[in-house]
C-alpha positions in Angstrom: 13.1 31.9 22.2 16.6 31.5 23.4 17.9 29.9 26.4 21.5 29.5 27.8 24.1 26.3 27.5 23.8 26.4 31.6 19.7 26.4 31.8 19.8 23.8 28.9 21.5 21.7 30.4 20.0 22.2 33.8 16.4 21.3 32.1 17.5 18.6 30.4 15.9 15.4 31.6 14.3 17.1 34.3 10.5 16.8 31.4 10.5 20.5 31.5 12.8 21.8 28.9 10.9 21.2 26.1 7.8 22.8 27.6 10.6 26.3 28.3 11.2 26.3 24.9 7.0 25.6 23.7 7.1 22.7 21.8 6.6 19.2 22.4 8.5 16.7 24.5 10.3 14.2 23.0 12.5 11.0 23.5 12.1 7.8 25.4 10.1 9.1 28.3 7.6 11.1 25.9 7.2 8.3 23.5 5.9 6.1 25.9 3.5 8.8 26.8 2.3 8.4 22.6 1.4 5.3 23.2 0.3 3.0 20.1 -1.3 5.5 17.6 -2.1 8.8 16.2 -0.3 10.9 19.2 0.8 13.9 16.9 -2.3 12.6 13.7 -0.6 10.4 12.0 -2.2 6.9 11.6 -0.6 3.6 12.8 0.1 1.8 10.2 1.1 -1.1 12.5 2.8 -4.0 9.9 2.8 -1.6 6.9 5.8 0.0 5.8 7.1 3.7 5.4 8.5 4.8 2.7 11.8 7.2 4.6 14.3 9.0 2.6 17.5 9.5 5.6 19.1 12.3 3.8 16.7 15.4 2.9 18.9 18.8 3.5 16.9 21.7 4.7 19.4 24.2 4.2 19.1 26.7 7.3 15.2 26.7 8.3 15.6 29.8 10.3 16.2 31.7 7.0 14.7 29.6 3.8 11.2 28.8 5.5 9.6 28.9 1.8 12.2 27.2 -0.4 12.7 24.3 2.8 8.6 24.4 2.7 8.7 23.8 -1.3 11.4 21.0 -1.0 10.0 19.0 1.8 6.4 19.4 -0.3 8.0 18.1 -3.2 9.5 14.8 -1.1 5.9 14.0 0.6 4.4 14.7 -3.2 6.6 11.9 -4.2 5.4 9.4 -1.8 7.6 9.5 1.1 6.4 9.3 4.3 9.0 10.0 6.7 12.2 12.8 6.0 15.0 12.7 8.2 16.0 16.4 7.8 19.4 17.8 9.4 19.0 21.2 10.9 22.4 21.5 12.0 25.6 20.4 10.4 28.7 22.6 11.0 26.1 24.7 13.7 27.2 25.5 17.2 24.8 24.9 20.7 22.6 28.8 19.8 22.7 28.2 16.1 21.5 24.8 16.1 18.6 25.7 18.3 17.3 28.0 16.3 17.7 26.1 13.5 15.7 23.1 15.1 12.6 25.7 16.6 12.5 27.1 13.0 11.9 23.7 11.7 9.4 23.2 14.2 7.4 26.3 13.2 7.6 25.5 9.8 6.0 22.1 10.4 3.4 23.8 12.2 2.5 25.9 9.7 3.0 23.1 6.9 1.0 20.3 8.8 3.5 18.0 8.6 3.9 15.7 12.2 7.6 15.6 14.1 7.7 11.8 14.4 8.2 10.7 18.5 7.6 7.1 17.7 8.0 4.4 15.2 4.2 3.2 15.7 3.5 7.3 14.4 5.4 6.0 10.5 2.8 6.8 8.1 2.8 4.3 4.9 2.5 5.3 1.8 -0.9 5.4 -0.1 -2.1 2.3 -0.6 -1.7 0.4 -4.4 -2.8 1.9 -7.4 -3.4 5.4 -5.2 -0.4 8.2 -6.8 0.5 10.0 -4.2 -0.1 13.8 -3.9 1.2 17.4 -2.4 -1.5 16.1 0.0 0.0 13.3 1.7 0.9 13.9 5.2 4.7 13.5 6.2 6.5 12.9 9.0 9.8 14.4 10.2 12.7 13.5 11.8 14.9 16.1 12.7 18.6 15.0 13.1 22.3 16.2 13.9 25.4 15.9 11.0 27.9 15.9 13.6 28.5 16.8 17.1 29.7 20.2 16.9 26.7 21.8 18.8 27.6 19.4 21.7 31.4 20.2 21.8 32.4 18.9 24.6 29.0 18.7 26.8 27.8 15.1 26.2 25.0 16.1 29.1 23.2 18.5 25.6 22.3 15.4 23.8 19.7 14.1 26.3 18.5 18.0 26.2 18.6 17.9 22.3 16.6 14.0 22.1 13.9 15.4 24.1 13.2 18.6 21.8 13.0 15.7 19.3 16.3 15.1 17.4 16.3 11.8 16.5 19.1 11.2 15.0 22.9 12.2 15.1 26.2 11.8 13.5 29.7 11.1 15.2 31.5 13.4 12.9 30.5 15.1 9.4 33.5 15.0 7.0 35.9 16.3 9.9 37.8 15.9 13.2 35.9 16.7 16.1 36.0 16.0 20.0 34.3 12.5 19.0 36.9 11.1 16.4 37.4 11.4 12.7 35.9 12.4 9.4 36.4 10.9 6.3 38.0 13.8 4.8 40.8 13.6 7.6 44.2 13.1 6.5 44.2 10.5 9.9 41.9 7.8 10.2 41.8 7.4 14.1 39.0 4.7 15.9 36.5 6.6 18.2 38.4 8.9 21.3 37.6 8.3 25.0 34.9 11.2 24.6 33.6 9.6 21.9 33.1 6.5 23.6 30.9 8.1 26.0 28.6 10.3 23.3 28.0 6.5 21.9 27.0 5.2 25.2 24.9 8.6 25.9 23.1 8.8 22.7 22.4 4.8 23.6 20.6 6.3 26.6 18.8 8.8 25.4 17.2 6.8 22.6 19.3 8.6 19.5 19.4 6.6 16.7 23.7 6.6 15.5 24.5 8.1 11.9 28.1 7.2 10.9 28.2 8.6 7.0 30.9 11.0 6.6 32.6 9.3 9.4 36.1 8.2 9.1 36.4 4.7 8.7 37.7 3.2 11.9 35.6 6.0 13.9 32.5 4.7 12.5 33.9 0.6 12.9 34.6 1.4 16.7 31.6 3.0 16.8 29.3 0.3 15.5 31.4 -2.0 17.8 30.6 0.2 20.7 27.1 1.4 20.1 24.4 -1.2 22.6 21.6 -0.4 19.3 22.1 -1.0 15.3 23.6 2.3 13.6 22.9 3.5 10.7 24.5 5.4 7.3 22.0 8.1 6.3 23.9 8.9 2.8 26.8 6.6 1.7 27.8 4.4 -1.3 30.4 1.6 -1.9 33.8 2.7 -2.3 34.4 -0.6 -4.6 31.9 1.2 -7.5 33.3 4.4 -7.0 36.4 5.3 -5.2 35.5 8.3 -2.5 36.4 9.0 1.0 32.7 9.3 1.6 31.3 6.2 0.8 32.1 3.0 2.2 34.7 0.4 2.6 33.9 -3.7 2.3 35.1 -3.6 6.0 32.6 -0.7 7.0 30.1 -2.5 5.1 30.2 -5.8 6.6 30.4 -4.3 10.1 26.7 -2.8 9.2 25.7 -6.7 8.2 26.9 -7.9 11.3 25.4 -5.7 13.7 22.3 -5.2 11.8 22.9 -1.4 10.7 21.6 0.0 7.5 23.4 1.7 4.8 20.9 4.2 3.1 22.0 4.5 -0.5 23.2 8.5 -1.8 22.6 10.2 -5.1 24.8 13.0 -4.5 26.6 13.7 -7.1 30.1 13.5 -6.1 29.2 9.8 -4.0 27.6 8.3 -7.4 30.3 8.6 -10.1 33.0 10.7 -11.4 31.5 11.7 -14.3 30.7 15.1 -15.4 27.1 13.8 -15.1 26.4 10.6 -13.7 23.3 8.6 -14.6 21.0 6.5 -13.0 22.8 3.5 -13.8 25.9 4.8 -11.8 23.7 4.7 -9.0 21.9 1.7 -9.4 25.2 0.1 -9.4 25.6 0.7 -6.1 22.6 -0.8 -5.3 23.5 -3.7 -7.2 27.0 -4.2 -5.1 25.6 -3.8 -1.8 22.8 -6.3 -3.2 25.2 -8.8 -3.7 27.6 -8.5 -0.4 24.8 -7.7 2.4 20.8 -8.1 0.5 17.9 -6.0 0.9 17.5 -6.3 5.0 20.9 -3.6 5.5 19.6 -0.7 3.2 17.5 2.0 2.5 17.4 5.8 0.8 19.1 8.8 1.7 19.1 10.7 -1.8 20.1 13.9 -0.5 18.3 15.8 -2.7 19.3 19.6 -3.2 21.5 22.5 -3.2 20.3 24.9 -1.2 22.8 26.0 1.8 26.0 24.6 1.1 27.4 27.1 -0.1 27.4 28.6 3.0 29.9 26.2 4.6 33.0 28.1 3.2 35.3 24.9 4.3 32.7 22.4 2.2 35.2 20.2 0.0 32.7 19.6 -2.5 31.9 21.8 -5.5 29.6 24.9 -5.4 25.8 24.0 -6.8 24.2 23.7 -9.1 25.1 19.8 -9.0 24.7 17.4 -11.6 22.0 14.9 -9.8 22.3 11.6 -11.9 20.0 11.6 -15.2 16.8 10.2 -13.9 17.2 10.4 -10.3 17.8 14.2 -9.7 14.4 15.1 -7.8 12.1 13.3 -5.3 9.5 13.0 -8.3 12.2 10.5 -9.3 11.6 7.6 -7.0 9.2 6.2 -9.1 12.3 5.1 -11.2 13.9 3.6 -8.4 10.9 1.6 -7.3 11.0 0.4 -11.2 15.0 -0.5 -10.5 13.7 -2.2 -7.5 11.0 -4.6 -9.1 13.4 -5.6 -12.2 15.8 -6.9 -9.8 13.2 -9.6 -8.8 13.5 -8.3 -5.0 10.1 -9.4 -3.7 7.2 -7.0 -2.2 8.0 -7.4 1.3 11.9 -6.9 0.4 10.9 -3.7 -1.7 9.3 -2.6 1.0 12.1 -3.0 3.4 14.5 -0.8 1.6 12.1 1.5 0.4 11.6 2.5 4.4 11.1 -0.8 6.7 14.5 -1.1 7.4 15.5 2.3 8.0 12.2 2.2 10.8 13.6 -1.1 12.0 16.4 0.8 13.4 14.4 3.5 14.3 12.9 1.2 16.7 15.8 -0.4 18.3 17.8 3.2 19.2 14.6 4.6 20.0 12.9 2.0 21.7 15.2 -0.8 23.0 
């Protein structure tokens, strides 16, 4: 189904758009309708904690249903409970639609459950359970970048009630809202940008800042009401790209209780040939030491499927070199290890395994 820029936005807020389009409303409004439990299957888990990975790439769901179907089976098989998975990235307003419907279908189809509320975060199985392709897993749809917005700040209130949950400032490059990281300038938030902030702060969007420039995502978090969030960044002091993060950018997250969900893309880890799991758990190990467990999570950003298709992508063509025992979901086990021989405790395991990234969850979506 298709529908124009003009009736989107003339639908949007009024609790009818999503109905137009046939799928379920989303958002502040429709959460509340939820309530506590179980509104779309999924059990509440009340205290217990998710398991989210913040970075799962789908590719382009309105033309890899099987190979997105596989992936996202192979994430839930691992024992993740909640995906956030971007269905637009350098997309316009039509493309991104479809894109998002697509994904809705598929989930359909698939049984997994489009998450409207934090109390709908499915935990993991409980101990000495393995997980399975069984388990049931919640998804997140979410934005890299503005671009389907442009200049219409009124389409994200549209877009949170169809159910994207999250959405980032910027993705690598300029745009109406301030600067990627890959920019040559390194500008703080514009006046427009300033607004989309305030917007998304309205319509209950949780704020993604990776692949933001720096001072656009520092006068971001300054100006965002609700904690932010990275969904796939490193530490710049471990390894020295413009998509990972500065001590600055990282102590701003601290501060205003954001969370920086930890990357093992390639290109963020290392600069080797072939980084290893120890290049990653490095990271982990700095941003231990400057901020502790409460600011981070996982966004592993699993895959190569569909970048090749963004001709003005900076990074190599795939097939990447994943680090040596963390290049597929099945691998979290080993993190979970990494996570235990650091001495972290259960409950702080817990929280960067998923708690934290649903913690913020909560406050954008939920006040």
């Amino acid at each position: 189904m298709t529908i124009s820029r003009r009736a989107f936005l003339e639908l949007s807020g009024s609790g009818t758009l999503a109905s137009a389009l046939g799928v379920s409303a989303c958002g502040p409004d429709a959460v509340a309708q939820v309530g506590g439990a179980g509104g779309d299957g999924v059990v509440d888990v009340q205290g217990a904690a998710p398991v989210i990975d913040a970075s799962v790439p789908s590719g382009s769901p309105d033309r890899g249903g099987d190979a997105v179907g596989a992936h996202l089976a192979s994430v839930a098989a691992a024992g993740v409970s909640c995906a956030f998975v971007p269905v637009a990235t350098v997309e316009h307003f039509d493309a991104a639609l479809r894109n998002l419907l697509a994904l809705y279908a598929m989930a359909a189809e698939a049984d997994w459950d489009l998450v409207r509320a934090t109390s709908q975060l499915s935990a993991p199985p409980p101990g000495g359970v393995p997980p399975d392709e069984n388990n049931r897993l919640g998804v997140v749809p979410t934005f890299q970048g503005l671009q389907m917005v442009e200049q219409d700040i009124g389409l994200i209130r549209g877009f949170r009630e169809l159910g994207v949950g999250v959405m980032a400032i910027t993705h690598n490059w300029k745009n109406w809202n301030g600067d990627g990281c890959l920019e040559r300038t390194d500008l703080p938030l514009t006046g427009l940008g300033r607004l989309a902030v305030r917007e998304m702060n309205a319509a209950g969007v949780l704020i993604d800042l990776s692949r933001a420039g720096v001072r656009t995502s520092l006068s971001a978090i300054d100006e965002s009401g609700a904690p932010v969030v990275f969904t796939h960044s490193n530490a710049r002091a471990v390894h020295d790209h413009p998509a990972n993060l500065t001590a600055e950018q990282i102590d701003a997250c601290a501060r205003r209780g954001a969370v920086i969900a930890l990357s093992a893309f390639p290109a963020l880890v290392s600069g080797r040939p072939q980084p290893r799991l120890d290049d990653f758990l490095a990271h982990l190990d700095h941003l231990l030491d400057r901020v502790g467990p409460d600011h981070l999570g996982l966004g592993l950003d699993f895959d190569d499927r569909g970048r090749k298709r963004y001709a003005h992508d900076p990074f190599p063509d795939p097939p990447y070199a994943f680090p040596q025992g963390l290049s597929a979901p099945a691998d979290l086990d080993n993190v979970r290890e990494a996570l235990e021989d650091r001495g972290l405790s259960a409950s702080e395991r817990e929280r960067l395994l998923g708690g934290n990234l649903a913690r913020v969850l909560s406050e954008a979506w939920e006040g």
